[in-house]
C-alpha positions in Angstrom: -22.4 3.7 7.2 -19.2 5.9 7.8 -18.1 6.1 11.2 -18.3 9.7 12.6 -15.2 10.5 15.1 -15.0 14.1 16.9 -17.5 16.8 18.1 -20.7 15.9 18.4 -22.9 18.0 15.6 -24.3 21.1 16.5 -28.3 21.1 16.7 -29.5 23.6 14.3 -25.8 24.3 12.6 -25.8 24.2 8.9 -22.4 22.2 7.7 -21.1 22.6 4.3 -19.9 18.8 2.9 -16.3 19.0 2.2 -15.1 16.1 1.0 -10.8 15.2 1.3 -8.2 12.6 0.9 -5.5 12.0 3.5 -2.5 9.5 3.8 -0.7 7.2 6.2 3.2 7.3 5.1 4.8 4.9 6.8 8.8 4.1 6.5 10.2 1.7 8.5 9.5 2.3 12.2 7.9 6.4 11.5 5.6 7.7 9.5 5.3 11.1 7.8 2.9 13.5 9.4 2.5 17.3 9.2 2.5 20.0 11.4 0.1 22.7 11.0 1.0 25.6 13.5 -1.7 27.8 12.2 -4.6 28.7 13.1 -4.0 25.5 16.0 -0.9 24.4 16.4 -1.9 20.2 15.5 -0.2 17.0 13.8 -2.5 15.5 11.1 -2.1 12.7 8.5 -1.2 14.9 5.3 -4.1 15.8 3.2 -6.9 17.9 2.5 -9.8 19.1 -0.1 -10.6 17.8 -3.1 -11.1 20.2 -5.3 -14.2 20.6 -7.8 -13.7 17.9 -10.7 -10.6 16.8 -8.8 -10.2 13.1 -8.5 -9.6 11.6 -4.9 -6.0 10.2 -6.2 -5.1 13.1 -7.8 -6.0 15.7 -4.7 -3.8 13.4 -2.3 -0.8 13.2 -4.8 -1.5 17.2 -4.7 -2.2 17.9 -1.0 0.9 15.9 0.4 3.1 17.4 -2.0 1.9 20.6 -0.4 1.9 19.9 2.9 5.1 17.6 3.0 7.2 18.4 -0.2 7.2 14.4 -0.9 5.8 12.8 -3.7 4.2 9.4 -3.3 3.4 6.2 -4.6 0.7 3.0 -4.6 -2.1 4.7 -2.9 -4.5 2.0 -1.4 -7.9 3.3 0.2 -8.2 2.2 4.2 -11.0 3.6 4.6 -13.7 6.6 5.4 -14.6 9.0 8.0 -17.0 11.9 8.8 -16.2 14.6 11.5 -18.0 17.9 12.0 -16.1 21.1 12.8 -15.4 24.9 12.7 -13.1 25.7 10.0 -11.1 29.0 11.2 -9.0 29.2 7.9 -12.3 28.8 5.8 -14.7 31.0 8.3 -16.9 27.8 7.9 -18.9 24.8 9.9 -18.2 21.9 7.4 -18.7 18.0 7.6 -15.2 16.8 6.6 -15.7 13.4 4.4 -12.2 12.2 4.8 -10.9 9.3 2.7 -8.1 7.6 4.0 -4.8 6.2 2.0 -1.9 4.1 2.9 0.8 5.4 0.5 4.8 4.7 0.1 7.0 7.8 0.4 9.1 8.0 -2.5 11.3 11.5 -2.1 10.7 15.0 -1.2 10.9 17.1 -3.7 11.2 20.7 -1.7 10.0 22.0 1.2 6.4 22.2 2.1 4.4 25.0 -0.4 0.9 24.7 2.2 1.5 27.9 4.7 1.8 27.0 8.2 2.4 23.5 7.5 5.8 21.4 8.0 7.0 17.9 7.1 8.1 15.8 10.3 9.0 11.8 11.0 7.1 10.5 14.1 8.0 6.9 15.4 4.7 5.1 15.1 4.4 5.0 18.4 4.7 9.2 19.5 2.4 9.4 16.0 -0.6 7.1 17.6 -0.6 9.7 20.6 0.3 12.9 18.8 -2.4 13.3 16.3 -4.5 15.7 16.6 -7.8 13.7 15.7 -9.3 10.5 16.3 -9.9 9.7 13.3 -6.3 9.8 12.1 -5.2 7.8 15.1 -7.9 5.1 14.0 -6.6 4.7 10.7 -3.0 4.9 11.7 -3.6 1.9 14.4 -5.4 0.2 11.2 -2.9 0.7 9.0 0.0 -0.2 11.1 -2.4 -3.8 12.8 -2.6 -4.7 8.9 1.1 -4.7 8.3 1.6 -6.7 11.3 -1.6 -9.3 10.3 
């Protein structure tokens, strides 16, 4: 079973699946996270959609380049988690299927291509408190009690 984090669903709401692939990008004591001003203003671990016929791998190698302008290396899955919510950019209810990755930062190769979305360093610490889901903060605490296991 796949732990659900977030709203609760909405009785009588239809949700379209939409499955993604997100990543924990640690470096030394911070980790990479992205801002998204638009249409909240919200951290978030970088990721997003997979795409029809899109592997997992290949949309997070795609959506961090996007939303970071790094590239990235060794992905290794964490783990899984469903959340349901309004979409705003989409005009959609979906049930986001999000796959988690720990990943190495190589090198940013440009500045972010995703509108609305910028590249910034957190300490782990200010990260844990500042992203804006719990299911992100779950699978950064995860990721970051492994290391220190």
């Amino acid at each position: 079973m796949i732990r659900r984090f977030g709203e609760a669903v909405k009785r009588g709401q239809r949700y379209a699946l939409r499955p993604g692939a997100y990543a924990v990008l640690r470096r030394g004591p911070r980790v990479l996270v992205t801002h998204q001003s638009w249409p909240q203003p919200e951290f978030q671990l970088p990721g997003g959609g997979i795409d029809p016929g899109e592997s997992a791998i290949r949309a997070l190698h795609r959506e961090v380049r996007e939303e970071t302008g790094w590239i990235i290396a060794q992905p290794v899955r964490l783990g899984a988690f469903r959340r349901f919510t309004f979409m705003p950019e989409y005009d959609r209810w979906a049930e986001k299927l999000c796959t988690i990755y720990a990943a190495r930062p190589v090198r940013p190769v440009g500045p972010p291509t995703e509108p609305a979305h910028r590249a910034v360093w957190l300490p782990l610490d200010e990260a844990l408190e500042a992203l804006g889901n719990d299911g992100d903060r779950h699978f950064l605490a995860t990721a970051l009690a492994a290391r220190r296991g």
